[in-house]
C-alpha positions as CSV (number, residue, x, y, z in Angstrom):
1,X,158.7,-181.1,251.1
2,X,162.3,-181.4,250.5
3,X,165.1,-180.8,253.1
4,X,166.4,-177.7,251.2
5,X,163.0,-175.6,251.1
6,X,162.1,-172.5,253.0
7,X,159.7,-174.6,255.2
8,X,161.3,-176.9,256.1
9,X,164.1,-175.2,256.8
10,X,162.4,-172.1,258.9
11,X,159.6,-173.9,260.1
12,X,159.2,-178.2,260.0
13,X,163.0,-179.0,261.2
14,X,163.2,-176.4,263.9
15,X,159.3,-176.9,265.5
16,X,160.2,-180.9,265.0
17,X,163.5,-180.4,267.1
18,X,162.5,-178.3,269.9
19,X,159.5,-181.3,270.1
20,X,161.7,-184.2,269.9
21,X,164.1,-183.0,272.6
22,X,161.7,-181.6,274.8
23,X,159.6,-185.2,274.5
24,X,160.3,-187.7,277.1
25,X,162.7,-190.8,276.0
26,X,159.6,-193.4,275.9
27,X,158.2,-191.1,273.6
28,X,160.8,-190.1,271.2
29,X,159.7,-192.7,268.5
30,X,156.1,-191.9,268.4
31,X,157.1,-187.9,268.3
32,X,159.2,-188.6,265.1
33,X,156.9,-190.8,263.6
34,X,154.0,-188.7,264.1
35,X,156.0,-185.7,262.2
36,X,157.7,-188.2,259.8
37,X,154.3,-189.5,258.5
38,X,153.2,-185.9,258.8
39,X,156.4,-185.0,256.3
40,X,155.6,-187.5,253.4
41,X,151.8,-186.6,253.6
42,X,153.1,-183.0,252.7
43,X,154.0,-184.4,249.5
44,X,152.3,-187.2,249.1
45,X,149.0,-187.6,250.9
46,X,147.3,-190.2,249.2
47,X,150.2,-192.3,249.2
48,X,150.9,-192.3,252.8
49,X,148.2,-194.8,253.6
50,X,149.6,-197.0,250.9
51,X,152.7,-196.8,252.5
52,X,152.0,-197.3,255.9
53,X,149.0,-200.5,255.0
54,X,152.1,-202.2,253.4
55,X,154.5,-201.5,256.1
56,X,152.3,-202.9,258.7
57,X,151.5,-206.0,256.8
58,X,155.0,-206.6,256.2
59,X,155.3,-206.5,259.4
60,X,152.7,-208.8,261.0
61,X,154.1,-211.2,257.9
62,X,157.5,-211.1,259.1
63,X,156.9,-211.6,262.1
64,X,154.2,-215.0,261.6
65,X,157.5,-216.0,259.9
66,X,160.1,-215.5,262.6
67,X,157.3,-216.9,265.0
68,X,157.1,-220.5,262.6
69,X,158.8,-223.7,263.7
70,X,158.6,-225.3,260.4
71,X,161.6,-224.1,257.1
72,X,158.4,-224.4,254.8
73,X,156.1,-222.4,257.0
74,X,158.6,-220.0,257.2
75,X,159.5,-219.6,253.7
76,X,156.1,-219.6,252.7
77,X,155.9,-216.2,254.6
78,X,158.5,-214.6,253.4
79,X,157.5,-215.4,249.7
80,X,154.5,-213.4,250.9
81,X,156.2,-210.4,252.2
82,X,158.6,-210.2,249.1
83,X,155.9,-210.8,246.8
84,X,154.5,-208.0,248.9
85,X,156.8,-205.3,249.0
86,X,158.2,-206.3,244.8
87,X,154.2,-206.2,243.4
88,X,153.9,-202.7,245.3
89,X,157.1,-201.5,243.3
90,X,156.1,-203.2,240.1
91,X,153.2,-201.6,240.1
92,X,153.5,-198.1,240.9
93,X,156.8,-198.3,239.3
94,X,157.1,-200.0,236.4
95,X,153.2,-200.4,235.3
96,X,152.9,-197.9,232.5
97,X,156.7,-198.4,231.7
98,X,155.2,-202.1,230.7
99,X,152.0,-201.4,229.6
100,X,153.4,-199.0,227.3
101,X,156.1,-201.1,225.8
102,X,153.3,-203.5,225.3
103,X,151.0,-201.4,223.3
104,X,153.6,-200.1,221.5
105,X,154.8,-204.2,220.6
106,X,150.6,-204.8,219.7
107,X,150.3,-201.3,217.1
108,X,153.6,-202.5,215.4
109,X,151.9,-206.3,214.9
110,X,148.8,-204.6,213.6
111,X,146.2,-204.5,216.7
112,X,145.3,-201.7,219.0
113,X,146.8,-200.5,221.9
114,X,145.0,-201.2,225.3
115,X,143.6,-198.2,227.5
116,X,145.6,-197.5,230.6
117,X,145.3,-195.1,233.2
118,X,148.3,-194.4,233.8
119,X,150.1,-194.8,237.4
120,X,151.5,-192.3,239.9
121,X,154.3,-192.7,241.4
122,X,154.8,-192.8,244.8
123,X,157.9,-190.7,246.0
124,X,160.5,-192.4,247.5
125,X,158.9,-196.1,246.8
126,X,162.9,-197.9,246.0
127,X,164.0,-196.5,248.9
128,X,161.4,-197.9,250.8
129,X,160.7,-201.0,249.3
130,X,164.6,-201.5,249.5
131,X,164.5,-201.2,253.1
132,X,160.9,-203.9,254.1
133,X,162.8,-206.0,251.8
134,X,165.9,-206.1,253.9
135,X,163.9,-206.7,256.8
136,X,162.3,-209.4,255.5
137,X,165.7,-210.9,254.6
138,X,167.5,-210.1,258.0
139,X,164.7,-211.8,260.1
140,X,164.5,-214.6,257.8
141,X,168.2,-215.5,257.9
142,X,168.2,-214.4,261.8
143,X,170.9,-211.9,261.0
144,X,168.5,-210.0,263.4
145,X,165.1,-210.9,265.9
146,X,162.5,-208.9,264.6
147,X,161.3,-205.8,266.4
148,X,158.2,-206.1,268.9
149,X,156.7,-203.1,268.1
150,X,154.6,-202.5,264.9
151,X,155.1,-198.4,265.4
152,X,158.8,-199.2,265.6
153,X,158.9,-200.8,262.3
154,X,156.7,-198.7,260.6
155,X,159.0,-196.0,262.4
156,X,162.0,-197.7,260.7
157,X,160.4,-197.2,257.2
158,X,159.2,-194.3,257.6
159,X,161.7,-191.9,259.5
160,X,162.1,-188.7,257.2
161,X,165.2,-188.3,257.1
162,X,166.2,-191.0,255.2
163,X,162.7,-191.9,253.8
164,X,162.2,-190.0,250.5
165,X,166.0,-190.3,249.2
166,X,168.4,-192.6,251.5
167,X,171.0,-193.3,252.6
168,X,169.2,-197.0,251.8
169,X,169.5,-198.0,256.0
170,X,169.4,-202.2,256.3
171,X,167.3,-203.0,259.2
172,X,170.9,-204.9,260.5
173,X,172.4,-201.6,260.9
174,X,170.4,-199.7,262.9
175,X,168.0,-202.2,264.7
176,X,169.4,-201.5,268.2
177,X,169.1,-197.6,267.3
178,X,165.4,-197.6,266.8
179,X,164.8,-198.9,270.3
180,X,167.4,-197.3,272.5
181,X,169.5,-194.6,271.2
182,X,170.6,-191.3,272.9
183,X,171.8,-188.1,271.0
184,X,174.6,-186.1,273.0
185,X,175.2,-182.4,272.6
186,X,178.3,-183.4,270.7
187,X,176.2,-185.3,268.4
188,X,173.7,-182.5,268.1
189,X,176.1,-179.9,267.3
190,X,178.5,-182.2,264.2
191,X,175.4,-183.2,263.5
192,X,173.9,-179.9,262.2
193,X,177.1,-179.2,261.0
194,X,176.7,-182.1,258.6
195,X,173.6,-181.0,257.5
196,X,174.4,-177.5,256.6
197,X,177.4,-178.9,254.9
198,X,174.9,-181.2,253.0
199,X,172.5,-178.0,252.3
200,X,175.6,-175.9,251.1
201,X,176.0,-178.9,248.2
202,X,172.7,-178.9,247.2
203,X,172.3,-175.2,247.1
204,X,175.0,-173.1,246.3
205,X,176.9,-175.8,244.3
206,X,174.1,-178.5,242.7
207,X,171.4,-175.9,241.8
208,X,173.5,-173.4,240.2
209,X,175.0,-176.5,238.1
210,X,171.3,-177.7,237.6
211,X,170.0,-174.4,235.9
212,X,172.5,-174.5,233.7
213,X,172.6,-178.2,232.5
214,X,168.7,-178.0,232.5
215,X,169.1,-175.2,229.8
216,X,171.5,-176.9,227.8
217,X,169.8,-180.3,227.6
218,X,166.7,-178.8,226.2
219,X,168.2,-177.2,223.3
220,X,167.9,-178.7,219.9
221,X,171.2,-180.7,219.5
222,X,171.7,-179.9,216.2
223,X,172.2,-176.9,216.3
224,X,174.3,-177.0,219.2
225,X,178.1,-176.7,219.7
226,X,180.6,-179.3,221.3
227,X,181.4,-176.2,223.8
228,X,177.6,-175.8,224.6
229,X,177.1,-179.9,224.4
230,X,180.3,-180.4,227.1
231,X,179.7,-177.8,229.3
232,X,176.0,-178.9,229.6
233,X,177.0,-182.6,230.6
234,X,179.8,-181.2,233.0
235,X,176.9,-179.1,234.8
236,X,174.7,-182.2,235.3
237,X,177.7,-184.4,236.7
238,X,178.4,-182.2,239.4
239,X,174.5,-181.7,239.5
240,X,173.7,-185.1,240.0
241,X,176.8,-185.5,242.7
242,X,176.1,-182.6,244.9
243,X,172.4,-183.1,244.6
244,X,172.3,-186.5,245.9
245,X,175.5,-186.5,248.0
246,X,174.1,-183.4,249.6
247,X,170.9,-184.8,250.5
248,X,172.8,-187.9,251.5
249,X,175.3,-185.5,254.2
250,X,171.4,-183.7,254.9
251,X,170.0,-187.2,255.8
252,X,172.8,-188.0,257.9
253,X,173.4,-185.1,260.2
254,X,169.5,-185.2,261.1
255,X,169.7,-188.7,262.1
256,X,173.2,-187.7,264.3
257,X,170.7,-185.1,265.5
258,X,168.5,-187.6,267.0
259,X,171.2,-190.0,268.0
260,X,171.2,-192.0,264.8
261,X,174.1,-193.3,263.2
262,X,173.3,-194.2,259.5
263,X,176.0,-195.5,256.9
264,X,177.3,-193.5,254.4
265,X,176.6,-192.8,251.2
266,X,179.4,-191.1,248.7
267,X,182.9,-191.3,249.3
268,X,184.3,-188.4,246.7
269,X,183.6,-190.9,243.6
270,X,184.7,-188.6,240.8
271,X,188.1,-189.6,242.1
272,X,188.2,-193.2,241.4
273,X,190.7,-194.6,239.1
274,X,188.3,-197.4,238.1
275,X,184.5,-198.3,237.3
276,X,184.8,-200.7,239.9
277,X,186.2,-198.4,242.3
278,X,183.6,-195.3,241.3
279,X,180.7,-198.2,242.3
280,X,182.8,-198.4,245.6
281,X,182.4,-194.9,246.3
282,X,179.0,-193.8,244.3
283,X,175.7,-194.4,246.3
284,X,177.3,-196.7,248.5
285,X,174.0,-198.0,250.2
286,X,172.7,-199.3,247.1
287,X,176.0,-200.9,246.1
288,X,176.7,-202.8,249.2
289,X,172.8,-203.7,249.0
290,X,173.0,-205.2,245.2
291,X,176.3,-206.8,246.5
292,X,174.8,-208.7,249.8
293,X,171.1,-209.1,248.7
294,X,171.4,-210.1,244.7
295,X,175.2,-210.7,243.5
296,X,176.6,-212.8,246.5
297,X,173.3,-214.8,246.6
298,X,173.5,-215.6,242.4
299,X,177.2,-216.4,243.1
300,X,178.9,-213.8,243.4
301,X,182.9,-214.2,241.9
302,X,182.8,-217.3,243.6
303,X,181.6,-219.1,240.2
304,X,183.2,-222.0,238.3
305,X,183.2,-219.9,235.2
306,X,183.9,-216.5,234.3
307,X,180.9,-216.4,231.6
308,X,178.8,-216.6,234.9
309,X,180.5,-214.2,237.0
310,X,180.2,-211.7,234.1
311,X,176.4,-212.4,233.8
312,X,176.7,-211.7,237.4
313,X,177.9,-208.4,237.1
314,X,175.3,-208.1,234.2
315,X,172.3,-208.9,236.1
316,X,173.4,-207.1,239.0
317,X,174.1,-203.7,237.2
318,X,170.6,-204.0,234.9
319,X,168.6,-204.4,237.7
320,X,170.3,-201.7,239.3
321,X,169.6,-199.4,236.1
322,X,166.4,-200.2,236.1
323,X,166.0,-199.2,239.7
324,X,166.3,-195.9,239.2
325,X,163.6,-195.6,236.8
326,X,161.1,-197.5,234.2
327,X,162.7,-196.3,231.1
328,X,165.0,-198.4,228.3
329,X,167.6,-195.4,228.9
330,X,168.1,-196.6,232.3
331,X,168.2,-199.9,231.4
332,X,171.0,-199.1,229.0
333,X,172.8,-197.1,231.2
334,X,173.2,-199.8,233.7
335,X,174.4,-202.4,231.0
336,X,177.2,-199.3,230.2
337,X,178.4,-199.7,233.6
338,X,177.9,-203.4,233.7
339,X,180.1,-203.4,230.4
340,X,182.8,-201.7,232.1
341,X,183.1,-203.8,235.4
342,X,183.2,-206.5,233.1
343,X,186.6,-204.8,231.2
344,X,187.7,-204.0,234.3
345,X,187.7,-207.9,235.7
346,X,189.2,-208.6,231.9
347,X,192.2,-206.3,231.4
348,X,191.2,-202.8,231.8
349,X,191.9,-202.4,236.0
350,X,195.7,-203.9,235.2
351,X,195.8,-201.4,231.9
352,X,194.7,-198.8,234.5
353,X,197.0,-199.5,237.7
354,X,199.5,-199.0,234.9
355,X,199.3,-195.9,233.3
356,X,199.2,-194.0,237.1
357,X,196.4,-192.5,239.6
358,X,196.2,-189.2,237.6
359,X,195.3,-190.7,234.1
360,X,193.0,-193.5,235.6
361,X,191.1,-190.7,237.1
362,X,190.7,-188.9,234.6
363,X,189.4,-191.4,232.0
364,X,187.4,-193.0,234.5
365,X,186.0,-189.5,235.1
366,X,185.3,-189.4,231.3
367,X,183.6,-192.7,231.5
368,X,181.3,-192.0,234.5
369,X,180.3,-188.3,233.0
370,X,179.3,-190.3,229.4
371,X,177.2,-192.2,230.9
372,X,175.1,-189.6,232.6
373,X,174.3,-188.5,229.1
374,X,171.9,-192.1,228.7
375,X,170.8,-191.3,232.3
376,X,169.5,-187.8,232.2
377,X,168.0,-187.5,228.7
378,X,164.5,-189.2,228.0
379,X,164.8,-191.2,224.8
380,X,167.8,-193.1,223.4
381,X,167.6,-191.0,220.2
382,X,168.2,-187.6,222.1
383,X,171.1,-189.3,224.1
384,X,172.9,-190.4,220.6
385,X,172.1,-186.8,218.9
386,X,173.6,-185.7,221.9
387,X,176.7,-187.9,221.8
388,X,177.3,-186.7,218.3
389,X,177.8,-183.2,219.6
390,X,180.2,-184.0,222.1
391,X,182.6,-185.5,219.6
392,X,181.5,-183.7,216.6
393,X,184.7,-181.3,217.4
394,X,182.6,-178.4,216.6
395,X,184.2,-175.9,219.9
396,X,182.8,-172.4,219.4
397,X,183.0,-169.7,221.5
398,X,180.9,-170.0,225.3
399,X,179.1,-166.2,226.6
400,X,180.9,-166.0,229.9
401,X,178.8,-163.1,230.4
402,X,175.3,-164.4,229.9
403,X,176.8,-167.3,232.5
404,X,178.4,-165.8,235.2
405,X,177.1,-167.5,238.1
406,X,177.5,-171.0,236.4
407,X,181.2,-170.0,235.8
408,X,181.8,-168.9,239.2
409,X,180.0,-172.6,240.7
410,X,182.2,-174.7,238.3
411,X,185.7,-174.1,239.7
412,X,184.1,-174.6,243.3
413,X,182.4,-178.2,241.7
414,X,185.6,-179.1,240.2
415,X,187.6,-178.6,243.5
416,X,185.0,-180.2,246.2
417,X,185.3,-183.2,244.0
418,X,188.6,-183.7,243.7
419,X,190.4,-182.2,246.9
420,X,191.0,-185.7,248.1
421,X,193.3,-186.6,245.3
422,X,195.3,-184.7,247.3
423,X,197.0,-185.3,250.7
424,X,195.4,-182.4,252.2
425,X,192.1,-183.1,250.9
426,X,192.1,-186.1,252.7
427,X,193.4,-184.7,256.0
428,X,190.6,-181.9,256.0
429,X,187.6,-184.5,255.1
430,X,188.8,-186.6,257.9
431,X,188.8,-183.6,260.1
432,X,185.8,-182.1,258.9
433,X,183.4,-185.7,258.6
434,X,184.8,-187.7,261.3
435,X,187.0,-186.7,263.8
436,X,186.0,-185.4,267.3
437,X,186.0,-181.8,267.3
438,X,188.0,-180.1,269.8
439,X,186.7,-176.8,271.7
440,X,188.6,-174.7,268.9
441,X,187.3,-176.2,266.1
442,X,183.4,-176.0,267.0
443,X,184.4,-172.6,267.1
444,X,185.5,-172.0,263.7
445,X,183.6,-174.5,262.2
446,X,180.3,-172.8,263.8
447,X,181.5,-169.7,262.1
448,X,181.5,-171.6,258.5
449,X,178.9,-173.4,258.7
450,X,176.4,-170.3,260.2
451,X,177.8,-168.2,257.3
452,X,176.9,-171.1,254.6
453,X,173.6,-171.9,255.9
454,X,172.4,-168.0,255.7
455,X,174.0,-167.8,252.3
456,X,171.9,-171.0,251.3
457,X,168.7,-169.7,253.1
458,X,169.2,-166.4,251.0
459,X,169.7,-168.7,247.8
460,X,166.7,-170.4,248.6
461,X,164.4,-167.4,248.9
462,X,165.9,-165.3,246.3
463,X,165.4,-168.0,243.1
464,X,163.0,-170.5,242.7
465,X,165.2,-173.1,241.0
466,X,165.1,-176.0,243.9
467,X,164.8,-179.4,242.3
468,X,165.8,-182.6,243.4
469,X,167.0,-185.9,241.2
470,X,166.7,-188.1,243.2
471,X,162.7,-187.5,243.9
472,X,162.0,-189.3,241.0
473,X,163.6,-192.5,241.9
């Protein structure tokens, strides 16, 4: 079930609210967990007692740990809940993605490849595991006491909202929010707002980019033209940003909704003047995680020698490739933008802060988009035909006719992602996201956001293109 589906939309979020608030305060939690475990068992139902048989033994570990007098004791514990939560990934994850680059290493030495069944994976598992694994951390370094209540935990890994996709929500953040929390009618209100805003990204703006890229990237590259080959890897940039930002603005109202506050995520990234800056800005919760959880504890920039604060970066930005999937392209889409922070720490920020924001933005934009190319196609050989036709210089003519609803989305992409280039951008995001709304501007906002959520409904219903990136990760 995803957050943008007719059901959802018509039947799970509104039957789930009118419960929640019409549930007594004691019984908030167990009313969302019940419908949260109830959501990923829509999609996943064999994997939901994986899911919550890990949960709760991370849980009972964590807290024998926190309980322990003795460092050893205690760090003996949390090897065990990391070991946990990281052979849960690495197996559902990255099994076949091993065992297949293993039988492929035995046929080329002569021997026979090993029979594998191969390995489903869970939906949302990174997400997930991301999140025990913070807990296990925050506990162990007392950042945080752990929680009392086994349902509260599992509640914490589990809440749909941010479960299948993010934001990625560190147990730090939101502890005190899990236990006592209390959602306002102001809270209520921005907070649907938010969501509908989210919905309108992912519908009217990320799917009609979607089709379009997805019928691109499956034509034969050589016989495609630079026009065809650019305007394909255009439609899955914005794709990939309205997709996941949406879900990420979807995620968040809910959890104002229900008196959550959870961090986050995008912060217009298209307009950075920088790699480092666009890492700033893109996914945010999986940034600041990387940063606090893996490159501060290897050392961070706080190294003797610049050869290890690069292989910082490297490491960092790898793993973080091949986070979001067991494939080589990954991996090598993640040293691309390792490569780049590495420039930028050399010479290529100063180069940039010189030649102007306008410039920087645009060949940082040029950098991020070329990079998506790796990302979205499945084989390194497809991503380098593909290369070849963006530069091959080979611009014929586009049929503006056959595309007409791609061409009307694109100027609307290209605007919601750079409007805060601009002073007024700026001053309507801050109004818009995170400013107190005055009696006037629930008004007129209601009016927006009533007229974009029918128009999405109606999108919904009306095609049956709906995917969602992020799914897979």
């Amino acid at each position: 079930m995803v957050f943008s589906s007719t059901i959802f939309l018509v039947y799970f979020l509104p039957v789930f609210l009118l419960l929640y608030y019409l549930t007594p305060k004691k019984l908030k939690n167990y009313t969302l967990l019940i419908f949260s475990l109830a959501f990923y068992a829509w999609g996943a139902p064999k994997f939901v007692f994986i899911l919550v048989g890990s949960t709760i033994v991370t849980f009972y570990l964590v807290r024998t740990m926190s309980m322990a007098k003795e460092e050893k004791r205690r760090k003996m514990f949390l090897v065990f809940a990391l070991s946990l939560n990281i052979g849960v990934l690495l197996y559902f994850k990255y099994a076949n993605f091993f065992v297949e680059n293993f039988n492929d290493l035995i046929v080329k030495m002569g021997g026979e490849s090993s029979p594998w069944t191969a390995v489903v994976l869970p939906i949302g598992i990174s997400f997930f595991t991301f999140q025990c694994l913070s807990y296990c951390l925050d506990v162990y370094r007392k950042v945080r006491a752990p929680l009392e209540k086994a349902t509260d935990f599992l509640l914490y890994i589990v809440m749909f909202p941010q479960l299948i996709a993010g934001p990625i929500v560190r147990f730090n953040t939101i502890a005190d929010q899990i236990t006592n929390r209390e959602a306002k009618g102001s809270d209520r209100i921005s907070g649907f707002y938010r969501f509908v805003i989210g919905l309108a990204k992912k519908v009217l703006i990320a799917n009609v980019m979607g089709h379009q890229a997805d019928i691109i990237m499956a034509m034969d590259p050589g016989s495609m033209s630079s026009t065809f080959a650019w305007i394909g890897l255009l439609a899955y940039s914005f794709q990939i940003y309205f997709d996941f930002a949406g879900y990420s603005d979807m995620a968040i109202g809910i959890g104002r909704m229900l008196g959550f506050t959870f961090p986050e995520n995008f912060n217009n990234p298209y307009v950075s003047t920088s790699i480092t800056e666009f890492w700033r800005r893109w996914h945010m919760t999986l940034s600041s995680w990387m940063r606090d959880y893996l490159y501060i504890p290897l050392g961070g920039s706080r190294v003797k020698t610049k050869g290890r604060l690069f292989f910082n970066l490297w490491v960092v930005f790898l793993i973080s490739g091949l986070w979001h999937g067991a494939s080589w392209n990954f991996v090598i889409w993640g040293a691309y933008h390792g490569l780049f922070l590495v420039l930028d720490r050399l010479f290529l920020k100063k180069l940039l802060d010189k030649i102007g924001k306008v410039p920087a933005t645009i060949f940082t934009f040029l950098v991020a988009i070329l990079g998506w190319v790796v990302f979205r196609l499945d084989t390194f050989p497809e991503a380098m035909e593909y290369y070849k036709r963006l530069f091959a210089f080979d611009f014929g003519a586009f049929p503006l006719e056959s595309y007409r609803q791609f061409i009307i989305g694109l100027p609307f992409a290209i605007f919601f992602s750079f409007i805060t280039i601009f002073k007024f951008g700026r001053r309507w995001e801050q109004k818009v996201y995170f400013e107190s709304y005055t009696k006037q501007r629930y008004i007129w906002m209601g009016a927006i956001v009533i007229l974009l959520f029918f128009l999405s409904l109606g999108s919904i219903t009306s095609t049956g293109f709906n995917p969602f990136i992020y799914f897979r990760f």
